[in-house]
C-alpha positions, 0 to 999 in steps of 0.5 A, a space after each residue: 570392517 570385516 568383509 563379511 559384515 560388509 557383504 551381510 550389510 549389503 544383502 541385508 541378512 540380518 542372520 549373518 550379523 548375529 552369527 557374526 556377533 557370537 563369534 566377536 561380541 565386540 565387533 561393534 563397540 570397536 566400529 564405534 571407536 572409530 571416530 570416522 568410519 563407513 559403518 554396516 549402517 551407511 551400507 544398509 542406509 545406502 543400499 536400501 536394506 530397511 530391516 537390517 538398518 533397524 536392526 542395527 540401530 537397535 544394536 547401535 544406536 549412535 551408528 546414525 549419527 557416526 560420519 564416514 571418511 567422506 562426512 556424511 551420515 547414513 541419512 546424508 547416503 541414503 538421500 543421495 542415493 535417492 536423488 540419483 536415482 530417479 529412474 529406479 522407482 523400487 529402490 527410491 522407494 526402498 531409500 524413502 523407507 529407510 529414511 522414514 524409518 530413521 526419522 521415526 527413531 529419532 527425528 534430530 537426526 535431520 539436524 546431523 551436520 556432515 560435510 560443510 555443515 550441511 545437515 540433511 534438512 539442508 540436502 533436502 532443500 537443496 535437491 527440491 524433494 517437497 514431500 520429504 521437506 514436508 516430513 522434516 518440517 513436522 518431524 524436526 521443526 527446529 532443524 530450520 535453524 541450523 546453518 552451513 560453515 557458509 552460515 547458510 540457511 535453509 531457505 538460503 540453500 533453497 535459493 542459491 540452487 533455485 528451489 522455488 517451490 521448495 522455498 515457498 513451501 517453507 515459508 509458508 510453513 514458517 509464517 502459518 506456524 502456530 508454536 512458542 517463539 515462532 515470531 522470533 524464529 520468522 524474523 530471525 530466519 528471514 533476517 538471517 545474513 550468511 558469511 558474505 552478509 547477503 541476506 534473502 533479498 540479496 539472493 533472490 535479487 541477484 538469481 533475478 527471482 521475481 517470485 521469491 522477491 514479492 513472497 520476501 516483500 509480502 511478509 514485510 521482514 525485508 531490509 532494503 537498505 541492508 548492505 553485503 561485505 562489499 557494500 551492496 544493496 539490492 539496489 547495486 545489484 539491480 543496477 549492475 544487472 541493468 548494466 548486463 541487460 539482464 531483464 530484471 524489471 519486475 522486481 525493480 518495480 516491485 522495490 520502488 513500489 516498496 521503497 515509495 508506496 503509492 499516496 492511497 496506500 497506508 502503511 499498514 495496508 501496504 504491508 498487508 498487500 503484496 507489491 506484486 499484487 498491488 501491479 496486477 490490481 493497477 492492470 485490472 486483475 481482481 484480488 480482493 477476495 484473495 487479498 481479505 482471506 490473506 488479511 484475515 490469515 494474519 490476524 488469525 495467525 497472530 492471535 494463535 501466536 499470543 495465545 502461545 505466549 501466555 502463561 497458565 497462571 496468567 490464562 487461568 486470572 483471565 478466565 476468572 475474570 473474563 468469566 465474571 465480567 460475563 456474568 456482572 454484563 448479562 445480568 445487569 442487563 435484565 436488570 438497569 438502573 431505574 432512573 427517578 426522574 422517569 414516569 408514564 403519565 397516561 390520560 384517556 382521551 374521549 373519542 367516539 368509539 375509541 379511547 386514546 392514550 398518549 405517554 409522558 416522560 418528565 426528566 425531572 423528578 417533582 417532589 416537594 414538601 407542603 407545596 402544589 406543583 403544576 405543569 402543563 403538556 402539550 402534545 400532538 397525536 392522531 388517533 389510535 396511536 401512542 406518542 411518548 414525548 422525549 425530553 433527550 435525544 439518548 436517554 440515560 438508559 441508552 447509554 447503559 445498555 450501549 456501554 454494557 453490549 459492548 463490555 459483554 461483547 468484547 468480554 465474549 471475545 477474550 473468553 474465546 481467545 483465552 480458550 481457542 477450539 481445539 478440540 470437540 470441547 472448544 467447538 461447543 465451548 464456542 457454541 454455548 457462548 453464542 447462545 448466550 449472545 443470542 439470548 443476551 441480544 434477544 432479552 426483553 431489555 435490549 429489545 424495549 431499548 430505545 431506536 439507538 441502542 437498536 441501531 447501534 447493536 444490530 448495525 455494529 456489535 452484533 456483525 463485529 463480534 461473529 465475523 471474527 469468531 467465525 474468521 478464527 473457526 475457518 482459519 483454524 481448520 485451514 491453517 491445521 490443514 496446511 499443518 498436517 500436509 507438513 
C-alpha cells in the first residue's frame, strides 16, 4: 500500500484519498486484487477513523469483508482494538461507532470468518461485550449458527472462556425468540457437538458451572448419556473431579435430580421447574410465583412460535371457519331448540289475601287421538313462592348451552391465536371479541339457564377462557421488551 494512503488511512482525511484517487483511478481495484491484504479499511477500522471508513466502503465495498495477512477483517481489528482498550474511554467510543456503522451497512458482515473461523459474533462472545452481543443478535440473528474449525459454537465459545452473562444473555435470546424455524434452531444449537463431541453440558460440567448446568437442564434440551471421542459422559467427568477434590456438588446433585426425579414430580412438571429451583424449594425458598410466570412464558412462547409455522392459505381457511362457527355459536344461543315434551302448567292457588302458583314440567308430551288422559300432581310449596317440579337432574337444554359455551369459547380463543396482537389493530381486535363473550355470557338465555350451566360457566369457562388471553397480552409486551433490549 502506498505510504500516503496509509498515513491518510490513519489521519482519517478523507481529502488526501480523493487527490490520491485522481492521480491513480485504479488505486483501489488493485488493493482488491490482492486476495490477503491490510486495506486503508482495516487502518481506519483499527484506529477509529468512523468517516473516512464509510467513505471507503462507499468506494469498496467488498474492502469489509477483505482478510488482511493475519485473517482478520476490519471488524475483527476494530473489536480488538476496543478490548484493549479499556481505559481509552474516547477511543472505545470511537471504535463502537465504527462498528455500528459497518454493522448499519451490512449486518452479515458479524458472520465474516477470519482466523480459525472465528466470525466477529464469535469474538464478541468470547470477550464478554453484552451490549455489542445484543446488537449482533438482532442486527444478524442467523450468525448463531456458525461455527469455528473447532465446529464451535457461540455459546461454546461463551463457555470455554467463562462468559456466563454472556451465555445467559443468549439463551435467553434463543428461547424467547419468536421467528420461523426458531424451535429447530434452539434444539439444533443447544445440541450442538464441537469436533471432540463435547456438547454444552460437557462444557459447562468440566469448567465446574453450576449456573450454566441448571439454565442447560431448565430447557430440557440436555442428553446425559451423551458421550465425547473419549467415551465420556458428564457423569465420568463429575467422578474424575470428585477424584481431584474438586468441589462439584451442586451440579452432581442437580444431574441425579435429573437423571431420577423425585415421585411427586410429573415429567412434564419436572421439565417445566428447573432442578436447581426444585433444591432451594426443598430448603424452603419460595418460588412459585416465579416458577407460574416462567410456565406461562413457555406456553406463550410456544403459541408465538406455531403461529410462525402456519402458512397464509391455511390462516385465511381457519379465520373463515373460526369466524362462522363464531356466529352459528352466538346465535344459537338466543335461539335453542324447544323441547316438545316441556310445558308450564300453572294453577292459582286460593289463599287468604294472596294467589299462589306452582310450575310443572311434564317430560313427556301427552298427545293422543280420540282419548282422555289424565295424570296427577303432587307437590309441596309454601306460600308466596314458585316450586317447579323437575323430572331430571340436567335438562336437555342444559346440555346445549353447556356444549355450545364452550365450542363458542374455544372458537374465541383460536380466533385470537390465528390473530395474535401486534399492533393497535389486534389490541382492539382482542377487545371487540371480549365484548362479544361478555354479551354472550350476559344473554338472556344463559342467564335463565338452569343452576348447571350457571355453575359450569361462572366456576369453569369463563376463568379459562380470560387468563390466557390475558397471560398472551402480558407475554407479548415482555417478551417484545426483552426483543428490543436485544
Amino acid at each position: 500500500m502506498d505510504q500516503s494512503l496509509k498515513d491518510a488511512a490513519q489521519q482519517g482525511n478523507i481529502d488526501t484519498l480523493y487527490e490520491l484517487i485522481q492521480k491513480d483511478a485504479n488505486v483501489l481495484d488493485r488493493i482488491d486484487d490482492i486476495p490477503f491484504v491490510e486495506t486503508h479499511l482495516h487502518i481506519a477500522a483499527s484506529t477509529g477513523r468512523t468517516r473516512f471508513a464509510m467513505e471507503i466502503m462507499k468506494l469498496k465495498l467488498s474492502f469489509a469483508r477483505k482478510l488482511n495477512q493475519n485473517g482478520f477483517t476490519p471488524m475483527h481489528l476494530a473489536l480488538q482494538k476496543l478490548h484493549e482498550l479499556e481505559k481509552s474511554p474516547d477511543l472505545q467510543r470511537n471504535l463502537t461507532q465504527v462498528v455500528d456503522r459497518l454493522l448499519d451497512i451490512d449486518s452479515e458482515l458479524v458472520r465474516v470468518q477470519g482466523r480459525e473461523g472465528v466470525t466477529p459474533f464469535h469474538y464478541v462472545a468470547q470477550i464478554g461485550n453484552l451490549d455489542l452481543l445484543t446488537k449482533f443478535s438482532k442486527g444478524c440473528p442467523k450468525s448463531l449458527e456458525d461455527v469455528t474449525i473447532r465446529r464451535e459454537n457461540v455459546l461454546h465459545v461463551a463457555l470455554k472462556y467463562d462468559k456466563i452473562e454472556a451465555f445467559r444473555l443468549l439463551l435467553g435470546w434463543l428461547q424467547r425468540a419468536c421467528f420461523k424455524d426458531a424451535s429447530s434452531w434452539e434444539r439444533k444449537l443447544l445440541y450442538w457437538k464441537d469436533e471432540e463431541h463435547n456438547t454444552l453440558l460437557h462444557v459447562a460440567v468440566s469448567k465446574n458451572q453450576p449456573e450454566v448446568v441448571s439454565l442447560l437442564l431448565d430447557r430440557g434440551f440436555v442428553d446425559l448419556k451423551a458421550k465425547n471421542l473419549e467415551g465420556d459422559t458428564i457423569f465420568n467427568i463429575l467422578e474424575r473431579q470428585t477424584q481431584a477434590n474438586v468441589d462439584n456438588r451442586l451440579i452432581g446433585d442437580m444431574l441425579m435430580r435429573r437423571e431420577h426425579p423425585p415421585r411427586r414430580l410429573t415429567r412434564l412438571g419436572y421439565y417445566l421447574i428447573s432442578p436447581l429451583k426444585v433444591m432451594l424449594r426443598q430448603h424452603h425458598v419460595r418460588l412459585g410465583f416465579e416458577n407460574f410466570y416462567q410456565i406461562n412464558e413457555k406456553c406463550y412462547i410456544g403459541i408465538r412460535r406455531r403461529q410462525t409455522v402456519i402458512t397464509e392459505e391455511r390462516r385465511n381457511t381457519l379465520l373463515v371457519v373460526a369466524a362462522l362457527l363464531i356466529t352459528v355459536t352466538y346465535q344459537a344461543a338466543f335461539s335453542p331448540d324447544k323441547q316438545p315434551n316441556e310445558f308450564n302448567c300453572t294453577a292459582p292457588i286460593n289463599g287468604t289475601g294472596a294467589n299462589h302458583y306452582f310450575n310443572f314440567t311434564a317430560l313427556n308430551p301427552i298427545n293422543a287421538t280420540g282419548a282422555n288422559h289424565y295424570f296427577n300432581c303432587t307437590a309441596r310449596f309454601n306460600a308466596g313462592t314458585s316450586t317447579k317440579v323437575n323430572s331430571s337432574l340436567i335438562q336437555y337444554e342444559d346440555v346445549f348451552l353447556s356444549s355450545n359455551t364452550l365450542a363458542f369459547f374455544l372458537t374465541n380463543f383460536i380466533l385470537f391465536y390465528l390473530l395474535p396482537p401486534d399492533d393497535l389493530l389486534g389490541h382492539q381486535l382482542f377487545l371487540l371479541l371480549v365484548l362479544l363473550s361478555i354479551c354472550y355470557c350476559t344473554s338472556t338465555p344463559v342467564l335463565n339457564a338452569h343452576s348447571f350451566i350457571r355453575s359450569l360457566g361462572e366456576a369453569l369457562l369463563i376463568p379459562l377462557y380470560f387468563l390466557p388471553w390475558i397471560t398472551i397480552l402480558v407475554m407479548d409486551r415482555r417478551v417484545k421488551h426483552f426483543s428490543s433490549d436485544i
